[in-house]
Backbone bond lengths (Angstrom), bond angles and torsions (degrees), N, CA, C in turn:
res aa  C-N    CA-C-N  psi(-1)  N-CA   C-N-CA  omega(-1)  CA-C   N-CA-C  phi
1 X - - - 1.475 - - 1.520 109.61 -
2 X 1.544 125.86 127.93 1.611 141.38 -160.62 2.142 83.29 -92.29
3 X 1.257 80.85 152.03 1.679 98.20 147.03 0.971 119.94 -2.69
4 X 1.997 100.67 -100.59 1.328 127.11 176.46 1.773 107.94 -38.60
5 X 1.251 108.69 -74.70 1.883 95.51 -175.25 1.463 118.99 -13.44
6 X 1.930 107.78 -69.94 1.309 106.49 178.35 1.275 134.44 -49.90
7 X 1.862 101.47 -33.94 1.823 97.59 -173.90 1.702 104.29 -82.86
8 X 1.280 118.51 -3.62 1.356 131.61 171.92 1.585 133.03 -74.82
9 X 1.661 92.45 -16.63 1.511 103.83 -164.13 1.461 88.64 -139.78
10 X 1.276 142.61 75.39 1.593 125.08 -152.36 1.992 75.49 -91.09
11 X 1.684 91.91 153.30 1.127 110.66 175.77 1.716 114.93 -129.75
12 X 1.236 120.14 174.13 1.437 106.38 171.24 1.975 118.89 -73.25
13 X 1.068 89.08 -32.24 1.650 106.54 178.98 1.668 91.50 -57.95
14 X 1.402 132.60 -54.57 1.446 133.78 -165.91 1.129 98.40 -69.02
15 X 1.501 147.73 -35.37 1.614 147.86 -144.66 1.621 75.57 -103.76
16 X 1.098 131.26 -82.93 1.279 128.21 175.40 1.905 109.66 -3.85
17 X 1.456 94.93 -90.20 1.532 101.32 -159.85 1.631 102.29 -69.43
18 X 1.263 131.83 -1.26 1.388 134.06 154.22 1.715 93.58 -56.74
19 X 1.489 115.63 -89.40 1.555 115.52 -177.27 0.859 135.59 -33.64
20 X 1.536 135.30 -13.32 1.188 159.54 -156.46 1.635 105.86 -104.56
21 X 1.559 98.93 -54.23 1.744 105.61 -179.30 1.294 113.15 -72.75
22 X 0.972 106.73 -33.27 1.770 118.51 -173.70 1.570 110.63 -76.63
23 X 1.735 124.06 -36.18 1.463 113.21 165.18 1.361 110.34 -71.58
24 X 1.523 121.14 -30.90 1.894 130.12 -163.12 1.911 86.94 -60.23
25 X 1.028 89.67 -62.80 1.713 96.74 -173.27 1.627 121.25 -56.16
26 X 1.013 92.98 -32.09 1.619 89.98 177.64 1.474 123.98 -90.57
27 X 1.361 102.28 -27.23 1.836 114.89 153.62 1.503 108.26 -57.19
28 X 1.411 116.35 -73.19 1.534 116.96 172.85 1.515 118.14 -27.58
29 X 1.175 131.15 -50.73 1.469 152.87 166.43 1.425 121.65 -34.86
30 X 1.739 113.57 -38.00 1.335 101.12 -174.92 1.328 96.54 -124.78
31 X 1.475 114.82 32.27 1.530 112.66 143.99 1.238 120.37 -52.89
32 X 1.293 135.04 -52.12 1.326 121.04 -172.23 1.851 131.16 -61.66
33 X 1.932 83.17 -37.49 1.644 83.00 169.17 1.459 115.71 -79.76
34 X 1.053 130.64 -14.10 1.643 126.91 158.59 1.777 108.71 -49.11
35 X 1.048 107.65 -49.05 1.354 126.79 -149.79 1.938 89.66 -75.20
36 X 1.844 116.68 -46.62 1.179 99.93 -179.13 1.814 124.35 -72.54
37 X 1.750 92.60 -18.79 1.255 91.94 171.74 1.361 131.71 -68.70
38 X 1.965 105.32 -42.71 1.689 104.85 155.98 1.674 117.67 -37.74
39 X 1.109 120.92 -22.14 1.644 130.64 173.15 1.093 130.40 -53.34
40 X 1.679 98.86 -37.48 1.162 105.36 -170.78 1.524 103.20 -116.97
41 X 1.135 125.36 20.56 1.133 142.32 155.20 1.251 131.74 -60.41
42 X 1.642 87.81 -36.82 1.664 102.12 -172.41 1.782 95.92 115.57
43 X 0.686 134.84 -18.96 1.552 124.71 -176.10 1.494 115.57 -65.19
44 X 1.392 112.05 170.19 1.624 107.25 174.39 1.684 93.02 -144.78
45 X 1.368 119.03 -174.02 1.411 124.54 -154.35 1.640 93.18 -68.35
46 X 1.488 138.59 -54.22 1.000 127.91 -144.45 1.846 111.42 -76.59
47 X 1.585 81.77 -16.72 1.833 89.37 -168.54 1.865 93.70 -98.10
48 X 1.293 140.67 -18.23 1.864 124.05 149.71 0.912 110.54 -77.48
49 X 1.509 144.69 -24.28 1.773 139.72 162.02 1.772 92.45 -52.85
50 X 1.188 123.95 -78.54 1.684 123.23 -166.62 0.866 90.87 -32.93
51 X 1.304 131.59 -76.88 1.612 126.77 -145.32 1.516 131.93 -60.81
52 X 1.522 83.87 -37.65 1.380 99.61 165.97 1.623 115.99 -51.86
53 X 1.397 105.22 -59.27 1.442 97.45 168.51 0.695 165.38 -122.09
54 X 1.435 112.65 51.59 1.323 145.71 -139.49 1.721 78.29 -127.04
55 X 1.496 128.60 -48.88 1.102 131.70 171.20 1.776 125.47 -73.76
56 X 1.371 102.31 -30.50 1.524 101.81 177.78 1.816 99.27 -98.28
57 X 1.185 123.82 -9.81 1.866 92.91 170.75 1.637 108.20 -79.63
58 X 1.216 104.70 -44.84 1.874 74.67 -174.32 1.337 125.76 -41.96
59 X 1.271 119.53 -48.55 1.617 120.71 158.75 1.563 135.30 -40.51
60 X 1.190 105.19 -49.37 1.274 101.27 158.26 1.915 131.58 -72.29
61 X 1.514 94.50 -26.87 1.799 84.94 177.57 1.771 98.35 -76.17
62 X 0.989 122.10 -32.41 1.485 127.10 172.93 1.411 123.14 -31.24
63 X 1.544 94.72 -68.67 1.667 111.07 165.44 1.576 119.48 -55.81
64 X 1.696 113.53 -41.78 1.293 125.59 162.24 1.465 113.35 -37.21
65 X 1.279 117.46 -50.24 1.709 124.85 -139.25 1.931 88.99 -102.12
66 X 1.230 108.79 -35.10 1.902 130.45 159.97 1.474 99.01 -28.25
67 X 1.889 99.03 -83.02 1.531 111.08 -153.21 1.614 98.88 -70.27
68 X 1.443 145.36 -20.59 1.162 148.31 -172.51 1.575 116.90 -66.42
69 X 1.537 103.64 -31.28 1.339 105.92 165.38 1.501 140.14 -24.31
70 X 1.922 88.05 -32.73 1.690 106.72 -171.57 1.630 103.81 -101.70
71 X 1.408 110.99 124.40 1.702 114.98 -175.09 1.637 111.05 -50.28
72 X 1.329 113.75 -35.11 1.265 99.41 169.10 1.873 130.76 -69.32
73 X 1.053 107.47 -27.35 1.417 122.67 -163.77 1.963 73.51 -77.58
74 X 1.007 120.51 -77.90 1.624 120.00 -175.11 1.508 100.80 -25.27
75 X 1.517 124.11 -71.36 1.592 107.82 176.62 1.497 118.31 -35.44
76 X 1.660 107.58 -71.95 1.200 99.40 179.29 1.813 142.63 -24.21
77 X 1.322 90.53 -54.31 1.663 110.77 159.74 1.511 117.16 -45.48
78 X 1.622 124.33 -35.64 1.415 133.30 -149.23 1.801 98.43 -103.66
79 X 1.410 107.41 -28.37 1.362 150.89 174.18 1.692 105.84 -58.02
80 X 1.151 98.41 -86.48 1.223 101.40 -153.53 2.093 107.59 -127.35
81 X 1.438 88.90 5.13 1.621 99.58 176.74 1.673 119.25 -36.17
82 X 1.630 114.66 -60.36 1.427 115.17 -179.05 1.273 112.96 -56.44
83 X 1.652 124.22 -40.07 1.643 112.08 174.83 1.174 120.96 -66.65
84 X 1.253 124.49 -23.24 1.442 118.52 162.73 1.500 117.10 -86.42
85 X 1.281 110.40 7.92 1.766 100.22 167.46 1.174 78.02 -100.14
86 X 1.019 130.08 -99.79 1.678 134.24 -156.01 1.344 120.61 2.62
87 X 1.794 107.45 -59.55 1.456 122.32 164.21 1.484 128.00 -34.20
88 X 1.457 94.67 -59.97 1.412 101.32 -179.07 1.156 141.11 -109.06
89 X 1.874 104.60 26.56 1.535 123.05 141.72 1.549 109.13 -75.09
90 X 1.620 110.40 -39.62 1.520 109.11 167.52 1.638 108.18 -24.92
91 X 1.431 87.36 -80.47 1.807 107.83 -160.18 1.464 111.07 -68.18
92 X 1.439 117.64 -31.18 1.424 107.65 -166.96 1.760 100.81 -113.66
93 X 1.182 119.89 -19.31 1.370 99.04 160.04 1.753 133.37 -106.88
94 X 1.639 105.94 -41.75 1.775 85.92 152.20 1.146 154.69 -68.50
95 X 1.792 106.70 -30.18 1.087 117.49 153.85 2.074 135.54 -27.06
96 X 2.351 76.60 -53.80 1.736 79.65 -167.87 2.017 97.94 -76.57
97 X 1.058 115.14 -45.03 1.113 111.73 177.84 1.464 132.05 -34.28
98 X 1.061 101.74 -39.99 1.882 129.38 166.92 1.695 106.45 -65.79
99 X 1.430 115.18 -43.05 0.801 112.38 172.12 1.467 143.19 -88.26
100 X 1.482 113.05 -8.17 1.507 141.65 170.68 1.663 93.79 -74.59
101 X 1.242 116.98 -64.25 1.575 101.42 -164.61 1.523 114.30 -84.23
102 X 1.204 115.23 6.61 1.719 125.37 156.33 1.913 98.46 -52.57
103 X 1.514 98.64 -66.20 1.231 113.47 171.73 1.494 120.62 -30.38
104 X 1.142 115.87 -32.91 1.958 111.70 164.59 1.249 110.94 -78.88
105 X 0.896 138.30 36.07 1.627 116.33 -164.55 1.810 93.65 -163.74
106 X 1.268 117.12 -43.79 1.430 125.21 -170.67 1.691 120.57 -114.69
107 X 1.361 131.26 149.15 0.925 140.17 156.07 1.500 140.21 -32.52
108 X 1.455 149.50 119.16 1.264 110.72 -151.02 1.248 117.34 -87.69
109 X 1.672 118.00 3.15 1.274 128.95 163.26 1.331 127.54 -47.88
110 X 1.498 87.52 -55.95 1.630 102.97 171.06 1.240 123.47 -74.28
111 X 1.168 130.73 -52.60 1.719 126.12 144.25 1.286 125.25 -7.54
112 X 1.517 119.84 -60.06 1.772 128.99 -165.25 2.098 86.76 -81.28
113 X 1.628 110.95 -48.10 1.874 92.57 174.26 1.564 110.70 -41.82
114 X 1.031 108.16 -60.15 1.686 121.90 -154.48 1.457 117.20 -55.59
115 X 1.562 95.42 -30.19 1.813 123.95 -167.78 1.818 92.42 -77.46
116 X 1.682 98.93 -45.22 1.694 94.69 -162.35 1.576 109.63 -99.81
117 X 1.284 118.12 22.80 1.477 120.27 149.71 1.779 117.95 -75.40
118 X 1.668 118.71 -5.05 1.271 114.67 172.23 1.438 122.50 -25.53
119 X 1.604 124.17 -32.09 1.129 96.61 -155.49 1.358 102.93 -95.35
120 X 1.302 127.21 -7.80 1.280 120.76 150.89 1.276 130.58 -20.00
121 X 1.376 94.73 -59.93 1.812 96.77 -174.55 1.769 107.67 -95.22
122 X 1.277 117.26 13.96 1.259 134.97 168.34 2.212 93.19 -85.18
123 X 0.822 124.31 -45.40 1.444 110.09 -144.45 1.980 80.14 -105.90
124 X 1.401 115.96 -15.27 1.919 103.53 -171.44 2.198 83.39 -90.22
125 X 0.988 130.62 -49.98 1.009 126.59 163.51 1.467 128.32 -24.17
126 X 1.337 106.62 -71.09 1.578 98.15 165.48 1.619 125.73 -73.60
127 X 1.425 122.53 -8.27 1.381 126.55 -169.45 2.144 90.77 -85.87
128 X 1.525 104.20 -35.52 1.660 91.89 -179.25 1.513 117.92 -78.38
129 X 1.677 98.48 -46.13 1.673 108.89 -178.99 1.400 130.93 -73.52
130 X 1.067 107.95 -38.18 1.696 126.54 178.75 1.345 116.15 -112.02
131 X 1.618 130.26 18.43 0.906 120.20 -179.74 1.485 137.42 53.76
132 X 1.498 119.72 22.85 1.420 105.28 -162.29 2.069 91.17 -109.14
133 X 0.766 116.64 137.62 1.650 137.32 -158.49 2.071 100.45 -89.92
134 X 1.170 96.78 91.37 1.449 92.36 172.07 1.526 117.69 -47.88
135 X 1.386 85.99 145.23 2.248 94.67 168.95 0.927 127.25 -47.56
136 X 1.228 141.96 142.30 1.866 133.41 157.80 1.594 117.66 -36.44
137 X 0.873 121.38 95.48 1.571 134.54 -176.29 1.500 123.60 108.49
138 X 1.130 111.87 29.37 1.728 121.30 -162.19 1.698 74.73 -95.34
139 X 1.098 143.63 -29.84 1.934 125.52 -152.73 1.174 85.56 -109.73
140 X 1.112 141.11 -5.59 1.586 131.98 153.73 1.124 131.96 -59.53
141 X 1.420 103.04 -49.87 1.395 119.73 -162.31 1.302 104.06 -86.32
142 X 1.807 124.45 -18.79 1.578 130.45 157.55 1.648 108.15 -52.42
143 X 1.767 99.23 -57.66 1.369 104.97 -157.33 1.734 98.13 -58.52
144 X 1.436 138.08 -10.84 1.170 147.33 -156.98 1.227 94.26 -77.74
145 X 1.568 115.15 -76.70 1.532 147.77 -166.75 1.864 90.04 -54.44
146 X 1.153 134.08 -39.93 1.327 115.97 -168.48 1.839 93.80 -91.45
147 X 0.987 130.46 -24.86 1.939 114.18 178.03 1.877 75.33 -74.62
148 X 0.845 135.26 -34.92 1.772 94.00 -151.51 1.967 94.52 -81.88
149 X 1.526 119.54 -22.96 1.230 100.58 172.65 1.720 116.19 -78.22
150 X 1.133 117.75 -27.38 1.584 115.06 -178.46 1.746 101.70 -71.79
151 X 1.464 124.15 1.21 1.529 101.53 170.69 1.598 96.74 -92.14
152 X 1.643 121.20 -24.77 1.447 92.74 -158.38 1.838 91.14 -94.56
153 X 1.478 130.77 1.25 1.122 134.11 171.91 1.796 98.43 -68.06
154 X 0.747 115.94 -53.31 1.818 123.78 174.29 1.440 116.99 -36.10
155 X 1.636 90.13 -54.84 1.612 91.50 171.05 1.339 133.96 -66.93
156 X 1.289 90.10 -35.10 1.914 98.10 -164.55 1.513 103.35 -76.21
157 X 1.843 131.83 -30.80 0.915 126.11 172.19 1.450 121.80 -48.10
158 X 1.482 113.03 -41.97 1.188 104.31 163.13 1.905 146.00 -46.14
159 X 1.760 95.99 -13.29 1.273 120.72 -160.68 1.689 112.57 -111.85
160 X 1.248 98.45 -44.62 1.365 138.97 132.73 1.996 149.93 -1.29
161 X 1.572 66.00 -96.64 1.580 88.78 -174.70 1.653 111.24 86.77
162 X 1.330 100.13 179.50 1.475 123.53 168.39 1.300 110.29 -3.42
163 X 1.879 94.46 -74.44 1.592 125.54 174.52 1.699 103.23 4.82
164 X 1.762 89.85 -80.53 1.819 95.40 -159.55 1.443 118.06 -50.27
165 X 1.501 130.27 -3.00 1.341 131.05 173.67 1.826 96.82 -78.27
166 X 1.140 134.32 -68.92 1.410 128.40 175.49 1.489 113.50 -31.64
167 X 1.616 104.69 -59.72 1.732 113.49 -177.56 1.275 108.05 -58.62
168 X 1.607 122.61 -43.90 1.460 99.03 174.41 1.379 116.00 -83.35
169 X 1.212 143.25 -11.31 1.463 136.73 166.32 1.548 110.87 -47.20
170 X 1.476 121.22 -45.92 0.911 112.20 -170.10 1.265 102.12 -118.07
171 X 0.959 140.87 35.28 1.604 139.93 116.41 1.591 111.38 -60.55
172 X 1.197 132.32 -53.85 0.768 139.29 177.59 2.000 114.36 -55.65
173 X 1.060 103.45 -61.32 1.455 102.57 156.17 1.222 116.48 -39.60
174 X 0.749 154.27 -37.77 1.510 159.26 -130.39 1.605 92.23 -129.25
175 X 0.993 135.36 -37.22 1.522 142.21 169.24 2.056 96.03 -70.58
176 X 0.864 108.07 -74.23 1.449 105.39 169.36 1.846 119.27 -24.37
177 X 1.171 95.62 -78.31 1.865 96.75 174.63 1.532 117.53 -65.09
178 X 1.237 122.31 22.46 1.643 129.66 -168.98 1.227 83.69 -124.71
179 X 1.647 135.86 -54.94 1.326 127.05 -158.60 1.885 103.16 -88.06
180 X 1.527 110.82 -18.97 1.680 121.41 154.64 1.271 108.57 -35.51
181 X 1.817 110.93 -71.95 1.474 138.05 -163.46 1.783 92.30 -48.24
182 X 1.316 118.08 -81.65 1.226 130.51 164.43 1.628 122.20 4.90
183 X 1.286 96.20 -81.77 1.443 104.81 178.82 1.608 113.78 -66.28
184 X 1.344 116.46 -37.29 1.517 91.40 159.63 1.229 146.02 -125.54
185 X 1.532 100.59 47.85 1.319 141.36 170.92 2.022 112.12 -83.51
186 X 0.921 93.29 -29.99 1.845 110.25 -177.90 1.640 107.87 -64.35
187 X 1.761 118.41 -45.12 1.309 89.09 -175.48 1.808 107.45 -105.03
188 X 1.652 105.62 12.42 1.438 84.38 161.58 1.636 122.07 -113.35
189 X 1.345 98.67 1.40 1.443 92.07 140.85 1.483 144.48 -105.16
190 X 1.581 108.51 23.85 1.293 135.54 133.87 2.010 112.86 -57.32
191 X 1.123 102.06 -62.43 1.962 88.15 170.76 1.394 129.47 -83.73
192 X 0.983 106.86 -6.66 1.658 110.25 -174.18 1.666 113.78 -107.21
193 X 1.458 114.11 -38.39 1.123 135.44 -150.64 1.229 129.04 71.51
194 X 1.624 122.50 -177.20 1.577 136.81 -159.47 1.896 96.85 -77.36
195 X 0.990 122.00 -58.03 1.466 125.09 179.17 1.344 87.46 -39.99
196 X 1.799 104.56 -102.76 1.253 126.83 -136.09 1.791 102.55 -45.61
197 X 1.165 129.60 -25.43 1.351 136.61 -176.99 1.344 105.51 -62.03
198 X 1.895 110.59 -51.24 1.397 104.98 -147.14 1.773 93.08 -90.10
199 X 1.521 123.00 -17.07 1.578 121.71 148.95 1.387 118.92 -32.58
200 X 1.426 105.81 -83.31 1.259 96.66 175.07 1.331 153.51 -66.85
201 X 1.375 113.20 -29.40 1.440 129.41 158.35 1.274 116.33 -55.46
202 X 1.816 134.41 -79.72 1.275 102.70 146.63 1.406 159.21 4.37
203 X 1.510 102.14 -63.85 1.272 108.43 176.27 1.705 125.13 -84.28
204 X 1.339 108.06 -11.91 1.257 140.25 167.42 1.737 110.05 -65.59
205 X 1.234 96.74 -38.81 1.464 95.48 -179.81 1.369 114.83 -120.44
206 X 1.071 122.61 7.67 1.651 132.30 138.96 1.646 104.75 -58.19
207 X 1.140 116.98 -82.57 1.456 118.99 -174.81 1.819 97.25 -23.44
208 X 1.584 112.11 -80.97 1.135 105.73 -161.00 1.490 123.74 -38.01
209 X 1.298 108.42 -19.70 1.688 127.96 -170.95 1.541 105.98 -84.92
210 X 1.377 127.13 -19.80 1.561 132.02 164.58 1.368 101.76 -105.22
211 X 1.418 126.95 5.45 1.594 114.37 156.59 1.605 106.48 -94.31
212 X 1.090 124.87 -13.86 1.230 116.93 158.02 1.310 134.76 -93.33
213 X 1.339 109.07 -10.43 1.252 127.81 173.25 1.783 99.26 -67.33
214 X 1.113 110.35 -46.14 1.747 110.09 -157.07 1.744 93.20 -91.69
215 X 1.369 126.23 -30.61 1.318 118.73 173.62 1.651 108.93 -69.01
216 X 1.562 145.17 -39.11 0.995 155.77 166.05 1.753 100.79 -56.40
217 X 1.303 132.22 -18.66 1.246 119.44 -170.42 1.007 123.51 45.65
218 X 1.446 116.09 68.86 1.328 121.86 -171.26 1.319 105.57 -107.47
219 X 1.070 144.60 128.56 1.781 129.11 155.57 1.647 121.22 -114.05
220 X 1.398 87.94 143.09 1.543 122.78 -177.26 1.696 119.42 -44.59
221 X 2.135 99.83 -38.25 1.134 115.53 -178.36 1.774 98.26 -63.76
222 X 0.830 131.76 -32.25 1.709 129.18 -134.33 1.757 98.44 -103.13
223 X 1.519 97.70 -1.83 1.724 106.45 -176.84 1.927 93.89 -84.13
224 X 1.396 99.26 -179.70 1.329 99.97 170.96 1.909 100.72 -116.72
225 X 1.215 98.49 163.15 1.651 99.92 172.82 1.498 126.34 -60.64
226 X 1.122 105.77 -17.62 1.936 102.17 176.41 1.558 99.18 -92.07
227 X 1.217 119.97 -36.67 1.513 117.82 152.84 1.518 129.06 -31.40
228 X 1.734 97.12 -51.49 1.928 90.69 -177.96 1.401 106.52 -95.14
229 X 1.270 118.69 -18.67 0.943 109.15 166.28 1.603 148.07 -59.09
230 X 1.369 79.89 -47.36 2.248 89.99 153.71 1.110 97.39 -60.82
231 X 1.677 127.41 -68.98 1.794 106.08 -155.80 0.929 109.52 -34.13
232 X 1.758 122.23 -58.47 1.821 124.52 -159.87 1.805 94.37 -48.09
233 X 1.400 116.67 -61.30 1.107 121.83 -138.81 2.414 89.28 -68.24
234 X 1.081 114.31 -23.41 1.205 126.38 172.36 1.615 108.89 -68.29
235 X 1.206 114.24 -57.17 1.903 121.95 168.05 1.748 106.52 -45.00
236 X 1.373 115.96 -61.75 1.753 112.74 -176.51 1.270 114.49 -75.80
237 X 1.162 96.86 -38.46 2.053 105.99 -163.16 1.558 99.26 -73.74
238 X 1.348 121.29 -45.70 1.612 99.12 -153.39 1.831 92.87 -147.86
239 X 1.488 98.68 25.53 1.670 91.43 149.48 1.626 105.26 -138.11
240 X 1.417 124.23 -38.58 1.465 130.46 -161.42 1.669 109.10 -76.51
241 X 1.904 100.43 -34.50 1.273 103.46 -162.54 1.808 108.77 -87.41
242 X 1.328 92.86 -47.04 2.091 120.26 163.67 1.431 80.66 -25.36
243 X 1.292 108.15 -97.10 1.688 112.79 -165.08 1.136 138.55 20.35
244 X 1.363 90.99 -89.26 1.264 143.90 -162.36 1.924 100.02 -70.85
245 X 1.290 99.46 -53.30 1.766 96.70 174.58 1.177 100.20 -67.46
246 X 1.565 129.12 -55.52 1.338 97.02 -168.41 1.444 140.74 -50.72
247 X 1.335 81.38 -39.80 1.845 97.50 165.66 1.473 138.96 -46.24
248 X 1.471 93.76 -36.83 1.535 113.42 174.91 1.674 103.98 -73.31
249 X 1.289 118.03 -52.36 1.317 126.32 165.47 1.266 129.00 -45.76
250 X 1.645 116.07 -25.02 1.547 132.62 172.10 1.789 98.93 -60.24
251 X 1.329 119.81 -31.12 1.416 122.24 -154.68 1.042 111.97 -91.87
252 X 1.869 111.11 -40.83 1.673 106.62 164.44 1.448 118.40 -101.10
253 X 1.519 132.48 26.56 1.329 113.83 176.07 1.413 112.70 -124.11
254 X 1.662 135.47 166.65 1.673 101.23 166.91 1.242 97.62 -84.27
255 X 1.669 107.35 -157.69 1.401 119.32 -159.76 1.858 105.87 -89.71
256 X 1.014 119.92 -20.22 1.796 133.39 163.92 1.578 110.36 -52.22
257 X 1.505 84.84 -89.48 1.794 90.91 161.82 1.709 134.05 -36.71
258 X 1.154 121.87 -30.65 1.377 126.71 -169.49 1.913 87.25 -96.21
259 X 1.464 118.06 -15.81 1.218 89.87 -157.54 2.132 89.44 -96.69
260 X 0.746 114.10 -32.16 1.566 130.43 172.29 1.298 109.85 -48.01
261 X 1.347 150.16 -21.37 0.870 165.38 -25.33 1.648 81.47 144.33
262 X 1.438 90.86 -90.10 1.623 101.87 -172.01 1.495 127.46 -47.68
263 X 1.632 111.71 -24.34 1.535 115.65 160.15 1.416 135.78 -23.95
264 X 1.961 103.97 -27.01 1.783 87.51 -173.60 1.412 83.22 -101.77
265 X 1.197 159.72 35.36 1.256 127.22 141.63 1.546 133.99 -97.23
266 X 1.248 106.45 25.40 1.777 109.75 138.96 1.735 100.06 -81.54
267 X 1.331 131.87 -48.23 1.244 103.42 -165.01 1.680 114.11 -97.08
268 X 1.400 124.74 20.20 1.485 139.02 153.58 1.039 104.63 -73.45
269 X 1.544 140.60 -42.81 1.883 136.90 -148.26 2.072 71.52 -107.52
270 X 1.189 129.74 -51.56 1.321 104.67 -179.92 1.479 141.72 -43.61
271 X 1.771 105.06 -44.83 1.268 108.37 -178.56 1.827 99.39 -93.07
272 X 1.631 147.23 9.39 0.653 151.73 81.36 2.056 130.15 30.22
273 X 1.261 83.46 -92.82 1.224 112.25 -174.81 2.226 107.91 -71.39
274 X 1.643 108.40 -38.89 1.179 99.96 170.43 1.441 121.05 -80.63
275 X 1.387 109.69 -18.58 1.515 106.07 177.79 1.500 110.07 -90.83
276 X 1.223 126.14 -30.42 1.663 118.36 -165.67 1.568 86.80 -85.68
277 X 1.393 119.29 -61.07 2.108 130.71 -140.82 1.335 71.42 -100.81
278 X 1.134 173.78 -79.53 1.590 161.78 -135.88 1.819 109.93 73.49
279 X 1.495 96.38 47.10 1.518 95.82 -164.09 1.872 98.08 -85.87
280 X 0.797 107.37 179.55 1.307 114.52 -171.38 1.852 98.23 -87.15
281 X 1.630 86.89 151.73 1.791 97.78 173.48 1.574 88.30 -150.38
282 X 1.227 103.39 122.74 1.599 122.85 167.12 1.351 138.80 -124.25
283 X 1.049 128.90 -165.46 1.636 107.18 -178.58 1.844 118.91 -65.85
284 X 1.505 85.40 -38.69 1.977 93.66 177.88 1.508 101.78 -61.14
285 X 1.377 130.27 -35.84 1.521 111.74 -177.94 1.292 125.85 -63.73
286 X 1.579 98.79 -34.18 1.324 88.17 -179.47 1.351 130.87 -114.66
287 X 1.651 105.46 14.63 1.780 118.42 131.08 1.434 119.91 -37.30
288 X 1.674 105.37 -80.82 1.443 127.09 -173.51 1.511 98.82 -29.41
289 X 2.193 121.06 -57.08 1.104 108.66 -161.50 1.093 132.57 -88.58
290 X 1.380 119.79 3.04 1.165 144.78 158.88 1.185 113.37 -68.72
291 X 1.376 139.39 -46.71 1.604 145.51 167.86 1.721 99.66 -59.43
292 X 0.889 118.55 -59.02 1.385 139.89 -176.01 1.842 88.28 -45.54
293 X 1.049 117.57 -108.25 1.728 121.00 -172.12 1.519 100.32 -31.08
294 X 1.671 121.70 -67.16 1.536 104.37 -172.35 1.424 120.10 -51.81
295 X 1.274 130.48 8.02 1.378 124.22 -178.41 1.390 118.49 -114.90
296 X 1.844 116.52 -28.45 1.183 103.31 140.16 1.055 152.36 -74.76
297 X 1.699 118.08 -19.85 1.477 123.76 144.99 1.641 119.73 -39.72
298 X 1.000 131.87 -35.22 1.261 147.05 -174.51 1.624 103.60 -83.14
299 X 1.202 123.00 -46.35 1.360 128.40 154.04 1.603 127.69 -21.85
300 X 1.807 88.41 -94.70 1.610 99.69 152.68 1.063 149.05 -27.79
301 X 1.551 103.36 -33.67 1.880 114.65 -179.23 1.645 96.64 -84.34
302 X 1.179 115.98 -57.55 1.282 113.46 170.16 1.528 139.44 -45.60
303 X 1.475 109.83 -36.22 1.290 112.87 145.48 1.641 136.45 -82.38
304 X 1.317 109.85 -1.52 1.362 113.72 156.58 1.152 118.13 -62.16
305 X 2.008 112.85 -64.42 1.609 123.33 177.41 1.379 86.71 -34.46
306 X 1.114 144.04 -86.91 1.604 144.80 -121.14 1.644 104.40 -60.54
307 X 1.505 103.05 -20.62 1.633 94.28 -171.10 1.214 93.67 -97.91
């Protein structure tokens, strides 16, 4: 079933996984300004990684220990369990890590651009490794998305400094090993499915995130309470709960639609970010983010045709 069919035939399953993508994304979205406020808390990357999951694994082994009930889901796990941990220490622990300490250095405006150019390195990825031959205008519509982030990178240096060249490197990194995670995330959640994957992977890379937590000797006591308190509210709100919708949304939308979807969260972490962090929004931002979204929309459609 194309696009058009679904937006042609709206169903409850479609209104559903519409609602579904649109809260996943907009929770996902104001991770970062949580993340600058843990900042100013006093926290540093290893102590919002803990918290985060120190609060989101019980939930997930929960749901884990839930879906296991069924003898097959248990094979599956016995099956194909390590590729989906493996994966999603990829995606959910270097990635975020790469992407938390972007967070010292950069804006969270600029962060959520930098984060949502992934599919860039989603479509040069498969055009080297897997052979699949981008569309006529797919390196445009990149080269688009990167002038609209180098105007608001222009600006912020000024605000800034130096800094934002490090912060965006590794934002950008961190966009890199997400669109890694991505690509080979597809065929094992082709055998396992969207749950059982995002259980274990997740929770796979939570653990690793309290094995570094306890090798770093970090303690929990030595935080302050508005400190753990965002993390938790950072662990349910905008990693455990995100999830989980998107996932559900993986089931009723195609892959176009679910990805369009994701467009308003440059401008969720924006209006976000000007009302909580009072960061500046000016005319270059919201050039840049406008170039920025029309180019991954342009992305997406183009890699839809292809399939």
């Amino acid at each position: 079933m194309n696009d058009a069919a679904v937006t042609d035939h709206p169903t409850s399953q479609y209104r559903q996984g519409i609602i579904y993508a649109l809260i996943g994304t907009a929770l996902f979205s104001m991770k970062p300004v949580l993340i600058k406020l843990a900042y100013a808390l006093g926290g540093d990357a290893t102590s919002i990684m803990s918290l985060r999951a120190v609060s989101s694994l019980p939930v997930y082994l929960a749901i884990l220990l839930w879906l296991c009930r069924d003898p097959g889901e248990r094979s599956k796990v016995k099956q194909f369990g390590l590729q989906a941990a493996a994966v999603g220490i990829l995606g959910y622990y270097f990635a975020s890590l790469l992407d938390i300490v972007a967070l010292e250095y950069i804006s969270a405006q600029l962060e959520r651009l930098l984060i949502f150019l992934f599919p860039s390195f989603v479509v040069i990825i498969s055009w080297i490794f897997l052979k699949e031959t981008p569309k006529k205008g797919t390196f445009s519509s990149i080269f688009l998305g990167y002038v609209g982030v180098t105007m608001i990178v222009m600006h912020d240096f000024q605000s800034f400094g130096s800094q934002v060249w490090l912060g965006s490197a590794l934002a950008v990194a961190s966009a890199l090993v997400f669109a890694i995670y991505l690509v080979l995330s597809k065929k094992v959640i082709g055998k396992i499915g969207a749950q059982l994957f995002t259980s274990v992977g997740m929770g796979s890379a939570a653990m690793v995130i309290m094995m570094q937590h306890q090798w770093q000797g970090a303690q929990f006591s030595a935080m302050s309470l508005e400190l753990i308190t965002l993390g938790i509210g950072l662990g349910i709100f905008c990693t455990v709960l995100p999830s989980y919708f998107v996932a559900a949304s993986m089931a009723r939308l195609t892959a176009s639609t679910l990805s369009l979807t994701s467009n308003i969260g440059p401008v969720v972490t924006a209006v976000f970010a000007i009302t909580l962090l009072d960061e500046a929004f000016t005319l270059w931002h919201a050039l840049g983010m406008a170039l920025v979204v029309y180019a991954v929309v342009k992305i997406n459609r183009k890699s839809e045709k292809r399939r």
